[in-house]
C-alpha positions as CSV (number, residue, x, y, z in Angstrom):
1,X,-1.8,-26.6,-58.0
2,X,-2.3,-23.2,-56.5
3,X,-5.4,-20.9,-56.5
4,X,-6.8,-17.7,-57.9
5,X,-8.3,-15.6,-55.0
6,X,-10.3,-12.6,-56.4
7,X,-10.9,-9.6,-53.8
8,X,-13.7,-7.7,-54.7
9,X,-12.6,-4.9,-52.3
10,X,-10.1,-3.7,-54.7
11,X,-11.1,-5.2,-57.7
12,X,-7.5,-7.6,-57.6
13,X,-6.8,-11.4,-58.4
14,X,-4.0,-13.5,-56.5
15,X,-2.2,-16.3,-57.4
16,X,-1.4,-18.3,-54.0
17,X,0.9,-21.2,-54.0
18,X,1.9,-23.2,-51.0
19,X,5.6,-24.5,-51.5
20,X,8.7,-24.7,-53.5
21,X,7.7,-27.4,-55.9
22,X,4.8,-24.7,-57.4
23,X,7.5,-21.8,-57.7
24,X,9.8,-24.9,-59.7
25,X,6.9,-26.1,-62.0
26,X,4.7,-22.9,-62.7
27,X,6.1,-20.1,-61.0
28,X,9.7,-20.2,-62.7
29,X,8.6,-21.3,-66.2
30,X,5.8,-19.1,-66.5
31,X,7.8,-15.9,-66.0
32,X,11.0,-17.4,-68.4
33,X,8.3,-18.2,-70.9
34,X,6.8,-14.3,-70.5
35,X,9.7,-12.1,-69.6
36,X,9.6,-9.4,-67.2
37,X,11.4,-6.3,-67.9
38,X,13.1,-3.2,-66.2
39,X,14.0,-3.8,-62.6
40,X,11.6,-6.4,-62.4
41,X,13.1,-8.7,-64.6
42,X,16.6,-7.7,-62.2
43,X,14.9,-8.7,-59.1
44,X,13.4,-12.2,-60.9
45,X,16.6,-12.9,-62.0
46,X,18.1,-12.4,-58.3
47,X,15.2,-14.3,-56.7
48,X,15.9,-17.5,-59.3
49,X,18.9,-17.8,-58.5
50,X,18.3,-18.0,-54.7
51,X,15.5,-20.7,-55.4
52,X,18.3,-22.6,-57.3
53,X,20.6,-22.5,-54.4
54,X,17.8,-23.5,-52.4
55,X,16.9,-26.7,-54.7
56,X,20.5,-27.9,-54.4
57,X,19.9,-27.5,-50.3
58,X,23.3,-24.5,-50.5
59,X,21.4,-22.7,-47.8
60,X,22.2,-25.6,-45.4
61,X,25.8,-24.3,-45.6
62,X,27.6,-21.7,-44.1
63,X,29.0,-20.4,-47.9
64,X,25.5,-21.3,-49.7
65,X,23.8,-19.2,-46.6
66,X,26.0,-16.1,-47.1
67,X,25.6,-16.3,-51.0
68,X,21.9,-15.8,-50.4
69,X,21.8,-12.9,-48.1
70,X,24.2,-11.3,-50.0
71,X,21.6,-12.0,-53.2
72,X,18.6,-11.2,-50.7
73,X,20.8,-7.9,-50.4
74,X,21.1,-6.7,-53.6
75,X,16.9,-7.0,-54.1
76,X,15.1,-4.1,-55.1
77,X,18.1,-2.1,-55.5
78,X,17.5,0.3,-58.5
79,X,21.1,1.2,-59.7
């Protein structure tokens, strides 16, 4: 499940995963088990919830749709 790309250019490794059922099984409890912090634990906390609206298939509905742009929205937003 996934792959580790290492670009020697910069001296950087990725993690690459190809679809929702990665983010579910290592994605999500990799970064509950190791807790970000600051803003970036904000924005992880914003992006869960949109991948558990997703799971339940919300963004099929008008209401589930607007609940995500409106968490899309408040992204990155350092207040």
């Amino acid at each position: 499940m996934g792959s580790i790309n290492y670009y020697n250019k910069n001296s950087a490794c990725y993690y690459k995963i190809s679809n929702k059922k990665q983010l579910n099984d290592i994605i999500m409890p990799h970064f509950i088990t190791y807790e970000l912090v600051g803003n970036k634990k904000s924005n992880f906390l914003i992006w869960s919830q949109i991948l558990c609206l997703t799971n339940k298939k919300a963004h099929l509905t008008t209401e589930g749709l607007d609940k995500i742009k409106f968490l899309k929205d408040q992204l990155n937003k350092w207040n």
